[in-house]
BABADREN-635731 format. One record per residue: x, y, z of N, C-alpha, C in turn; residue in one letter. Coordinates in steps of 0.02 Angstrom, whole numbers, plus 32768, in hexadecimal, padded with zeros to 4 digits. Layout:
<atoms>
XYZXYZXYZa...
</atoms>
This chain:
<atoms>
82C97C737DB0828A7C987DA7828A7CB87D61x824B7C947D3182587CCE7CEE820C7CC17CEEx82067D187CAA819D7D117CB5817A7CEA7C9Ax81A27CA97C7C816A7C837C70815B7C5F7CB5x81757C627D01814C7C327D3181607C817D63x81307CA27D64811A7CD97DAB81077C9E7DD7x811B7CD27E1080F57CAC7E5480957CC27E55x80717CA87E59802B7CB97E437FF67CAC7E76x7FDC7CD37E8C7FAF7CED7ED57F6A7CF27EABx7F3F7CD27ED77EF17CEE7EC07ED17D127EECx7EB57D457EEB7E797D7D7F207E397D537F1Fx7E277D247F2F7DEA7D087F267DB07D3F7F3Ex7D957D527F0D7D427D747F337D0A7D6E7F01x7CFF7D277EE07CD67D2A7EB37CCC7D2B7E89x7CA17D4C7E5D7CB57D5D7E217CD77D9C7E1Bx7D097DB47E427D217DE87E387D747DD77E53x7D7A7D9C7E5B7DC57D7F7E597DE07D8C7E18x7E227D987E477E697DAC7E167EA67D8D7E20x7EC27D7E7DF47F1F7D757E0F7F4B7D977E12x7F6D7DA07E2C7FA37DB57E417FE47D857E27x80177DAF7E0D803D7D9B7DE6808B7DB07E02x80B57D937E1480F47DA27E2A812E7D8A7E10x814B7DBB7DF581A67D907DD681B17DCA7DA6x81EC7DAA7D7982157DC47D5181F37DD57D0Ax82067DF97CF581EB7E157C9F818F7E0D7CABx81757E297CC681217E177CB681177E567CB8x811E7E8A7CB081077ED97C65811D7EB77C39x81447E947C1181667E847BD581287E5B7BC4x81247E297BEB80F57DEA7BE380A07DF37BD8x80A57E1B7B94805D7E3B7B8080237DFE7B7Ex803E7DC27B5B7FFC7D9D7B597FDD7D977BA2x80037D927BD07FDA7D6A7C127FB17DA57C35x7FC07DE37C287F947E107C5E7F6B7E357C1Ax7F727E3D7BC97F4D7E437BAB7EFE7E257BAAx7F057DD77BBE7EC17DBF7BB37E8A7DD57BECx7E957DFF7C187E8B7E287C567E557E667C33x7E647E887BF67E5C7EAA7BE27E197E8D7BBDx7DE47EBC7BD57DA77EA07BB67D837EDB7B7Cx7D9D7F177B787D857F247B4B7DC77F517B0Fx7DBF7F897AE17DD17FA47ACB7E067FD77AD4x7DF97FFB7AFC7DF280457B147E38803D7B60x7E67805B7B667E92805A7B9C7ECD80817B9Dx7EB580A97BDD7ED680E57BF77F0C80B87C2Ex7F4A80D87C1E7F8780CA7C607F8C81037C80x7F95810C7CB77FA0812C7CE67FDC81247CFEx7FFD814B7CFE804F813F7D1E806C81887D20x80AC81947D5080C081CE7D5C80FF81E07D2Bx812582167D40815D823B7D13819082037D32x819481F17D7A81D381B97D6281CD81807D5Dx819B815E7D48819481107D35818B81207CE9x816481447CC8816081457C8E817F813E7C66x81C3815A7C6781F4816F7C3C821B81147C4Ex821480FD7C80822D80BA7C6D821080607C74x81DE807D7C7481A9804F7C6B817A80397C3Cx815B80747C1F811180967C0A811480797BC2x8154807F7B92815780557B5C814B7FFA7B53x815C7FE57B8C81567F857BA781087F7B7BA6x80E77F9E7BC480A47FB87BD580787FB07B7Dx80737FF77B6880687FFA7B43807C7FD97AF2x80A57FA47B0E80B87F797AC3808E7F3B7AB0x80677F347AF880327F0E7B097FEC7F227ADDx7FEC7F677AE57FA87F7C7AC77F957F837A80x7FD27F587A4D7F9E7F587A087F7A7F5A7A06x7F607F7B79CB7EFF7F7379C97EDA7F9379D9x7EEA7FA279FC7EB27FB97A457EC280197A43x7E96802A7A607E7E806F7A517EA1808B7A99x7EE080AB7A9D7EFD80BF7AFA7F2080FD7AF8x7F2881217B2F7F3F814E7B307F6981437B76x7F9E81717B837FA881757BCF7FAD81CB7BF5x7FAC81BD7C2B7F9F82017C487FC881F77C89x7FFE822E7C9C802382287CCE801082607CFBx803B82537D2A802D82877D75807482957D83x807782CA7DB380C282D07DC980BF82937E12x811182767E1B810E82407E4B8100826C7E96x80E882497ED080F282617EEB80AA82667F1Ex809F823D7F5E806A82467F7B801D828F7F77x804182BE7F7D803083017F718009830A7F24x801782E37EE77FF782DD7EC87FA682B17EB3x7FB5828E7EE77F6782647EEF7F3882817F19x7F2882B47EE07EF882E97EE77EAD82F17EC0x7E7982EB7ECC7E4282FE7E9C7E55831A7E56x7E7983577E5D7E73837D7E2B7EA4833F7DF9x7ED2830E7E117EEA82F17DDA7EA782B47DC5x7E6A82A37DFF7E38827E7DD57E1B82917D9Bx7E0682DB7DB07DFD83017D797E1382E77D35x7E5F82F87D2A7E7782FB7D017E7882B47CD9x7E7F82877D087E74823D7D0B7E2D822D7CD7x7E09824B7CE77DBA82257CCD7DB3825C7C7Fx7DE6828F7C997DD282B47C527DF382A37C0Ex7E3982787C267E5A82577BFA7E1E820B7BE2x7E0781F07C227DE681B87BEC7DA481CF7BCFx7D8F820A7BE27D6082447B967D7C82417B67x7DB282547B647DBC82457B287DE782287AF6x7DFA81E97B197DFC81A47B117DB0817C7AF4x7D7E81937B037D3C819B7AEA7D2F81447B12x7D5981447B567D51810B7B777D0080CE7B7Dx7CE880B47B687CA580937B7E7CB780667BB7x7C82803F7BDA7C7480317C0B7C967FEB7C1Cx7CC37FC47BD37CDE7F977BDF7D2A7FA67BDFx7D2E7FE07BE07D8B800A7BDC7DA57FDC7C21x7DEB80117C147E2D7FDD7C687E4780167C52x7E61802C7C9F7E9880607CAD7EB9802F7CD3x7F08803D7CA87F4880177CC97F6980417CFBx7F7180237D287F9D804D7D597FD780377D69x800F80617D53805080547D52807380937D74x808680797DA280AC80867DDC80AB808E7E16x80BF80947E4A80B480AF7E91806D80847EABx806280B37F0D803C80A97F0E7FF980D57F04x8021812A7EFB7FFA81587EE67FDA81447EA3x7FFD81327E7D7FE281337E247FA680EF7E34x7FB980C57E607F97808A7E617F3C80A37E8Cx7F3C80C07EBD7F1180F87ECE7EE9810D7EB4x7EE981467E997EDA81767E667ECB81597E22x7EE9812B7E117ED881027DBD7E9680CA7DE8x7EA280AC7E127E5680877E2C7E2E80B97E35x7E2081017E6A7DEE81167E667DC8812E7E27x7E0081467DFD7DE881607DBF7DC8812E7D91x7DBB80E87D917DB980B07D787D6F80AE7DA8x7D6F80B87DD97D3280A27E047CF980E97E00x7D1A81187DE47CE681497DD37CCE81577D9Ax7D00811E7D617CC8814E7D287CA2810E7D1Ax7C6D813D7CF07C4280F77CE57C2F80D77D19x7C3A80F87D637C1D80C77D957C4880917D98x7C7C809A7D7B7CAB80487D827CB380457D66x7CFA80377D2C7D1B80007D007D5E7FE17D13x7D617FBB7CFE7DB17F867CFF7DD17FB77D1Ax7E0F7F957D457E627FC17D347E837F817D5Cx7EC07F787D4B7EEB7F4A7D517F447F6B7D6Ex7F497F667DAA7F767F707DD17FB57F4B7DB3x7FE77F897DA380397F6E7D89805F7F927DCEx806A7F897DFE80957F927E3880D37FB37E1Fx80F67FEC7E2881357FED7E1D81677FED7E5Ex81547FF67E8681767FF07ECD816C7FBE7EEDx818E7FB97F2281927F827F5C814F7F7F7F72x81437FC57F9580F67FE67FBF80C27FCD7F9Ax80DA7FE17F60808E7FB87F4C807A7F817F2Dx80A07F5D7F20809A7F057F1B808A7EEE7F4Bx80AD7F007F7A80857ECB7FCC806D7EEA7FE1x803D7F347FBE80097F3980077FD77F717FCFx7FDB7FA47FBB7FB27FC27F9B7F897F9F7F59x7FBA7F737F347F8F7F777EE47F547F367EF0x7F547F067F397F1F7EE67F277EF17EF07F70x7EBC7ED47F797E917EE97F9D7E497F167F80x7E677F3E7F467E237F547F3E7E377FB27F4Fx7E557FC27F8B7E4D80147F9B7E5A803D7F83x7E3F80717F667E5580987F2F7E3880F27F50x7E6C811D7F537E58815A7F667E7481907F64x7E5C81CE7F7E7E8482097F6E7E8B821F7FACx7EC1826C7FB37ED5827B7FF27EA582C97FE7x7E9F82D680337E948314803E7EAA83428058x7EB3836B80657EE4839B809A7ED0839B80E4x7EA0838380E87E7A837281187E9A832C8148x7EB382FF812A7EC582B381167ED7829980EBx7F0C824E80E47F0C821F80BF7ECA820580B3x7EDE81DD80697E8681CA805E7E4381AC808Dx7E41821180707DF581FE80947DB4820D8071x7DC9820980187D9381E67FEE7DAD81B37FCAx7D7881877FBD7D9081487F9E7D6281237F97x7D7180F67F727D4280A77F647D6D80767F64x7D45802E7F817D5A7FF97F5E7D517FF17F0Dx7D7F7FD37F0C7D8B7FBB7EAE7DB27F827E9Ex7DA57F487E9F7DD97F2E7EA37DF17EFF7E56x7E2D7F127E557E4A7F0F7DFE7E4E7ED67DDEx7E4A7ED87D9C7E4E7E907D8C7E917E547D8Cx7EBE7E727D897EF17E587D9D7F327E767DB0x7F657E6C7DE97F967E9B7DF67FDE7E5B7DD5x80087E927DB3803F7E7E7D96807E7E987DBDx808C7E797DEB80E27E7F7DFC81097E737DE5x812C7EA77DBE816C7E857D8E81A17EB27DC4x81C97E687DEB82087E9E7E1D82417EA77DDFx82317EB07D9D82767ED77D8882667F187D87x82227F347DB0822E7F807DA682527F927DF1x825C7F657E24826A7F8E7E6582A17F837E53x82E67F817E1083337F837E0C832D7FD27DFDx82E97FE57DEC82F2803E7DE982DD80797E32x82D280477E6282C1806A7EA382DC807A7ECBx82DB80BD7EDA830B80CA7F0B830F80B77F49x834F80AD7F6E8358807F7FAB832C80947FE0x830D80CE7FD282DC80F28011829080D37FFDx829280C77FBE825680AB7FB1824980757FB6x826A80447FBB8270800F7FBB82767FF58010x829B8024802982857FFF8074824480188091x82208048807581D38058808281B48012808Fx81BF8012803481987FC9803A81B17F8B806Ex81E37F94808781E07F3F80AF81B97F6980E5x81B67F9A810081877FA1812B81487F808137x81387F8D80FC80D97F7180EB80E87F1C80F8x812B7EE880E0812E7EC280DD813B7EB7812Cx815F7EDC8159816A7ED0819F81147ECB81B3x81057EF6819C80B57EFE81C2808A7EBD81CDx80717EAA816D806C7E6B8174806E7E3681BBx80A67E2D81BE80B67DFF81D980BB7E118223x80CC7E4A823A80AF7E538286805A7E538299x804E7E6482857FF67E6182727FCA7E1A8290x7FFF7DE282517FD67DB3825D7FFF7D61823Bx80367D788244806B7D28822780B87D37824Ax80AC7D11829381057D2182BD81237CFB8290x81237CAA826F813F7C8C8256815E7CBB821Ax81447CD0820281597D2581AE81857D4081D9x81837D66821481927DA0823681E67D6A8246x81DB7D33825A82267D248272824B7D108225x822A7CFB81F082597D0081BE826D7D4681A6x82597D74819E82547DB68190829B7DCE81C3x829D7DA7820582CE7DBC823083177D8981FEx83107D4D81FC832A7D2C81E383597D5581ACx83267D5E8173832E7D73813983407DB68116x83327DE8815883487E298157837D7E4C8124x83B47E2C812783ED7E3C810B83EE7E4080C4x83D17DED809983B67DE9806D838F7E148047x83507E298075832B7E50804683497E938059x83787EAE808183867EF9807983C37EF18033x83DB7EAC802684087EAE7FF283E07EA07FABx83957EB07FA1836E7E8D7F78836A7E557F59x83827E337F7883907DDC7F5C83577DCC7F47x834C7DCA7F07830D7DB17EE382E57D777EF8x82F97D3C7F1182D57D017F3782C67D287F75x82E17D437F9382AF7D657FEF82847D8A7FCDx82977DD67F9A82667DFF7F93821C7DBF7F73x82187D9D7F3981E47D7D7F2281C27D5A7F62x81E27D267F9281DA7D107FCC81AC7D4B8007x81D67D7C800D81BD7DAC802D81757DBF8008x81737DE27FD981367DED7FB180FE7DC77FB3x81167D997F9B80D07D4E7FA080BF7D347FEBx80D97D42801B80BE7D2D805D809D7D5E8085x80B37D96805E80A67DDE809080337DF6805Dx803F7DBC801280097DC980007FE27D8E7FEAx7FF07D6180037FDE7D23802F7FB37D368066x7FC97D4480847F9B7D5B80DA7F7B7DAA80B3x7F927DCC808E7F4B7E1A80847F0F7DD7806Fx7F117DB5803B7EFB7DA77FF67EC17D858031x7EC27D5D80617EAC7D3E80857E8B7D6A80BFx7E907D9B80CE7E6F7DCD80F17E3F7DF380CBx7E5F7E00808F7E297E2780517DE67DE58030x7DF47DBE80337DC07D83800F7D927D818058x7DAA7D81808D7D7A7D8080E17D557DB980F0x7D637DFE80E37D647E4180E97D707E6E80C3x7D417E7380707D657E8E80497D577ED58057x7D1C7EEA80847D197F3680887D2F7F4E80D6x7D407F3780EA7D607F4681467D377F4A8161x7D197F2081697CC77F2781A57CEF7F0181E2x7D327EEF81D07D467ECD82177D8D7EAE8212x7DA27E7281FF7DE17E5F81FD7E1C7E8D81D4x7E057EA281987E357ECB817E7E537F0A8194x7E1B7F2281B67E437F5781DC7E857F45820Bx7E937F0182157EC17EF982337F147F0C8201x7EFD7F0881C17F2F7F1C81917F4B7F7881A3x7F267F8F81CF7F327FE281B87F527FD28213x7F887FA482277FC77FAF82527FE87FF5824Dx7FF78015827B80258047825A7FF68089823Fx7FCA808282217FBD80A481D07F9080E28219x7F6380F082407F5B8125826F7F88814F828Bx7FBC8147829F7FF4816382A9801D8179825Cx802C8145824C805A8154820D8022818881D8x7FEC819581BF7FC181C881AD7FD081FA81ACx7FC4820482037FCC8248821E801682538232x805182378220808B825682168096826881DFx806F823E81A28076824F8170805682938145x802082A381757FF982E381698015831D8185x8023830581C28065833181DE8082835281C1x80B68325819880FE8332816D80E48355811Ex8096836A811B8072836480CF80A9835080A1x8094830080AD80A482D1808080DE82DA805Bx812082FB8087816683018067817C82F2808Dx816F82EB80D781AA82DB80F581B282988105x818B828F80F88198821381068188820980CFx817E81C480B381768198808C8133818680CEx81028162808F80D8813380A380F380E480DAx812280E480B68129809380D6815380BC812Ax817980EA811F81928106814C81708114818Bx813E81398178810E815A81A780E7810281CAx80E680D881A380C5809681A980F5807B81ECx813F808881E7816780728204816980808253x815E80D0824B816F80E7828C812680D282A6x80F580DF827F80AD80D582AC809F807582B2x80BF804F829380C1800982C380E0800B8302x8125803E831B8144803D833C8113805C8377x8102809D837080C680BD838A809C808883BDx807C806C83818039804A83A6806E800483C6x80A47FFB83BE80BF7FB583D080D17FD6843Dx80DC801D843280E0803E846380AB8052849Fx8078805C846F8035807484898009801D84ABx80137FDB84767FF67FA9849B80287FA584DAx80727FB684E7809F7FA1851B80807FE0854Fx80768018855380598047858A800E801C85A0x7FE97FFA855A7FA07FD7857E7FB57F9D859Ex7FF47F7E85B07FEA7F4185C37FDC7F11859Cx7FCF7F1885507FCA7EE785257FF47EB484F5x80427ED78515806A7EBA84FF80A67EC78515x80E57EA184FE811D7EB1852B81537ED98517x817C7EE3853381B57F12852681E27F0884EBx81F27EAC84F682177E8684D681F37E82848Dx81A77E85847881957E77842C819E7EAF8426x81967F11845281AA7F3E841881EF7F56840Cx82237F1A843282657F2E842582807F0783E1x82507EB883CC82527EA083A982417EBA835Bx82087EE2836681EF7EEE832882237F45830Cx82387F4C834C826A7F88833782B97F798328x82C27F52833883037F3C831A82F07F1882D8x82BA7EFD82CA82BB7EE8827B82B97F2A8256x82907F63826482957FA6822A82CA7FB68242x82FB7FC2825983387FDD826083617FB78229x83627F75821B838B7F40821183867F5481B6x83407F4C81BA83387F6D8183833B7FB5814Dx834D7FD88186836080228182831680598179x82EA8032819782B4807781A682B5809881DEx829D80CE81D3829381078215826080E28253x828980F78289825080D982BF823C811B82FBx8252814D82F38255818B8308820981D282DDx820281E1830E81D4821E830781F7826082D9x81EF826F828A82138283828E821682D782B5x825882FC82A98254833D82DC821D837D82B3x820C8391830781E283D38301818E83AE82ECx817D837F83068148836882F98127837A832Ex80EC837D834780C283A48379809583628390x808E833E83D88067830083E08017832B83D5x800B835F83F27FBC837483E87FAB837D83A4x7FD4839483747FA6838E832C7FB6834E8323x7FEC831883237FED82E883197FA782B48326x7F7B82B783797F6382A383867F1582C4835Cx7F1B82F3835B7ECE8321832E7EE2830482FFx7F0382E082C67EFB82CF829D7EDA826E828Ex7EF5826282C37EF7821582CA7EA5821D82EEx7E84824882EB7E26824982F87DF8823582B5x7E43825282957E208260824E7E1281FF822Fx7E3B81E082427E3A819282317DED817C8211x7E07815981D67DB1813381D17D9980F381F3x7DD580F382237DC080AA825A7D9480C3828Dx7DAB810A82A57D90811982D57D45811F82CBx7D268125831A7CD3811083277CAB8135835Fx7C90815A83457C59817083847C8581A783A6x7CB881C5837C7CDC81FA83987D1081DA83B6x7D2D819E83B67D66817484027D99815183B3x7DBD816883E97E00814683BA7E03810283B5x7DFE80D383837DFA8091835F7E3780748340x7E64806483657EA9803D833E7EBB7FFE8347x7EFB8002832B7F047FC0830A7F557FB08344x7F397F80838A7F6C7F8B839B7F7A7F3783ABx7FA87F2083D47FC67ED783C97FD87EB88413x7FC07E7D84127FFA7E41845C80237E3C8457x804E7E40842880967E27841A808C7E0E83D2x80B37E0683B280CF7DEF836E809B7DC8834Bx80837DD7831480407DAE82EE80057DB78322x7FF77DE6833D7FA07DDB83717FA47E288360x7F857E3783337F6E7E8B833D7F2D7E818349x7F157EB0835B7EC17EAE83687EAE7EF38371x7E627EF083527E3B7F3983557E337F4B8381x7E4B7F9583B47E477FA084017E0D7FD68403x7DC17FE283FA7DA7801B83F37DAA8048844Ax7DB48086845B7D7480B084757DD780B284A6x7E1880BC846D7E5A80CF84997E6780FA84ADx7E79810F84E87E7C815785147EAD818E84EBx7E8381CC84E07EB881E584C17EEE821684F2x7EF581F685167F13820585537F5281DD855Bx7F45819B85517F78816785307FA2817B8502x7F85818784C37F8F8197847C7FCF81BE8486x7FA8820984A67FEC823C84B3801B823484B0x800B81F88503804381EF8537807581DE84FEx807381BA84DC8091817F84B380B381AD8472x809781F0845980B28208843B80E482468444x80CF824F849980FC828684AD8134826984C8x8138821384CF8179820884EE81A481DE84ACx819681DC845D81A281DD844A81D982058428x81A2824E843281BC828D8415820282AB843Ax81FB828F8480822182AD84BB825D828B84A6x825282458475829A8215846582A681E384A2x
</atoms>
């Protein structure tokens, strides 16, 4: 694997298709995501710890061209308004016009927050997704979702936006920490319980591999896990229906994560325990069996994610929070629950009586 041949994914939606770019040295590899760049003017967005070892690869790209960058502190808790703010006031005065690109380099917060801010000024301009984590190569930087958090909730303002092209270069996950990095196979477990058993039994297969980052599983892993988004997003690019099947997990995992205000899990974490959740909650409906949620829990174990509630969590605010969902409808809880391995499906109008049950016998251990 070297960057002159990435593995290379297209988002088909039109004239608003993009590629997606996966492999080795591509921040270095300025010509190919330069010609992306349609006008002058370009703000990076990136935080205090990608910057300092990234942000120069980035910017060696931008001869010429009129750029500035603007960082945030890392850290969920920071994808906050007040940093849009700061966001749109940097491309003021950047003296940005309407054909500018904000690069977004890092995370899936920076990736977030650099799309909404991209989708608000000017009513819209460019921005082009540089992934620095696991989390967000296979699941945040393409699709389009871009948003901020509230104290209220995980994002629950936002727009679609969807970027002109996302660049995975995995030589930045040799700087990720081992907690971050198994976030992300979460999102990649998800994937594939969702809606590909054939993924889900290599993933069992292959486990070992990608907890040892073996560069052929992680690229492998990556490209199949956005293979099947890329193909849900070109069918459903605004969730009027199939895509919501992507937010597995993500009702539960939310509201643990709002829970914990956004320190005490990781995203992919909270993703983890709430697949486990709802893998629990379809086995109390009868919708599935014992044996797929013993299956899908011995793969996050294998992999070393949390599959546990963590302690001093409360199932009633847990559950007042999971109302808050933007799936939910007509006041009735709307999730994302499964038959067994690859069959998730949209369950609307679920007892929250169920729900509880399912989180107080969690909590009980």
């Amino acid at each position: 694997m070297n960057q002159n041949s990435p593995t290379t994914l297209d988002v088909t939606l039109g004239a608003r298709s993009y590629p997606v770019w996966i492999g080795r040295g591509l921040l270095a590899d300025t010509a190919r995501w330069r010609e992306r760049l349609r006008g002058r003017h370009v703000l990076v967005i990136s935080n205090t710890t990608v910057a300092p070892l990234y942000l120069d690869r980035v910017t060696r790209g931008l001869e010429g061209l009129k750029w500035s960058s603007f960082l945030i502190e890392d850290g969920e808790a920071h994808k906050s308004f007040a940093n849009v703010e700061r966001a749109l006031a940097a491309l003021a005065e950047l003296g940005a016009t309407r054909d500018a690109c904000v690069i977004a380099l890092g995370g899936g917060v920076v990736g977030d927050l650099a799309g909404f801010s991209a989708a608000c000024w000017m009513r819209g301009i460019d921005f082009i997704q540089m992934p620095t984590t696991l989390l967000s190569m296979v699941d945040s930087s393409v699709g389009g979702k871009t948003g901020v958090n509230l104290p209220a909730g995980k994002n629950l303002v936002g727009a679609f936006h969807q970027p002109r092209a996302v660049v995975a270069d995995i030589d930045t996950l040799a700087t990720l920490p081992d907690r971050e990095y198994r976030a992300g196979l979460a999102e990649v477990i998800k994937g594939a319980a969702i809606g590909d058993e054939p993924f889900f039994a290599w993933l069992e297969t292959h486990a070992d591999a990608l907890a040892a980052r073996d560069d052929n599983a992680v690229v492998e892993a990556i490209a199949r896990k956005l293979r099947y988004k890329a193909g849900v997003v070109a069918r459903d690019e605004t969730e009027q229906g199939e895509r919501a099947l992507l937010n597995l997990g993500h009702t539960f995992g939310h509201a643990l994560e709002t829970a914990g205000n956004y320190t005490m899990l990781l995203h992919g974490e909270g993703v983890a325990i709430g697949m486990l959740l709802a893998a629990r909650l379809s086995e109390r409906l009868e919708m599935s069996s014992a044996a797929d949620t013993a299956r899908l829990q011995r793969l996050l174990e294998t992999v070393g994610l949390p599959v546990a509630i963590p302690p001093g969590m409360d199932a009633q605010q847990l559950l007042a929070l999971m109302r808050l969902d933007k799936k939910n409808t007509a006041g009735t809880l709307r999730l994302i629950l499964w038959r067994g391995i690859g069959k998730a499906e949209i369950v609307a109008g679920v007892g929250e009586d169920d729900v509880l049950a399912t989180l107080q016998a969690a909590i009980a251990g």
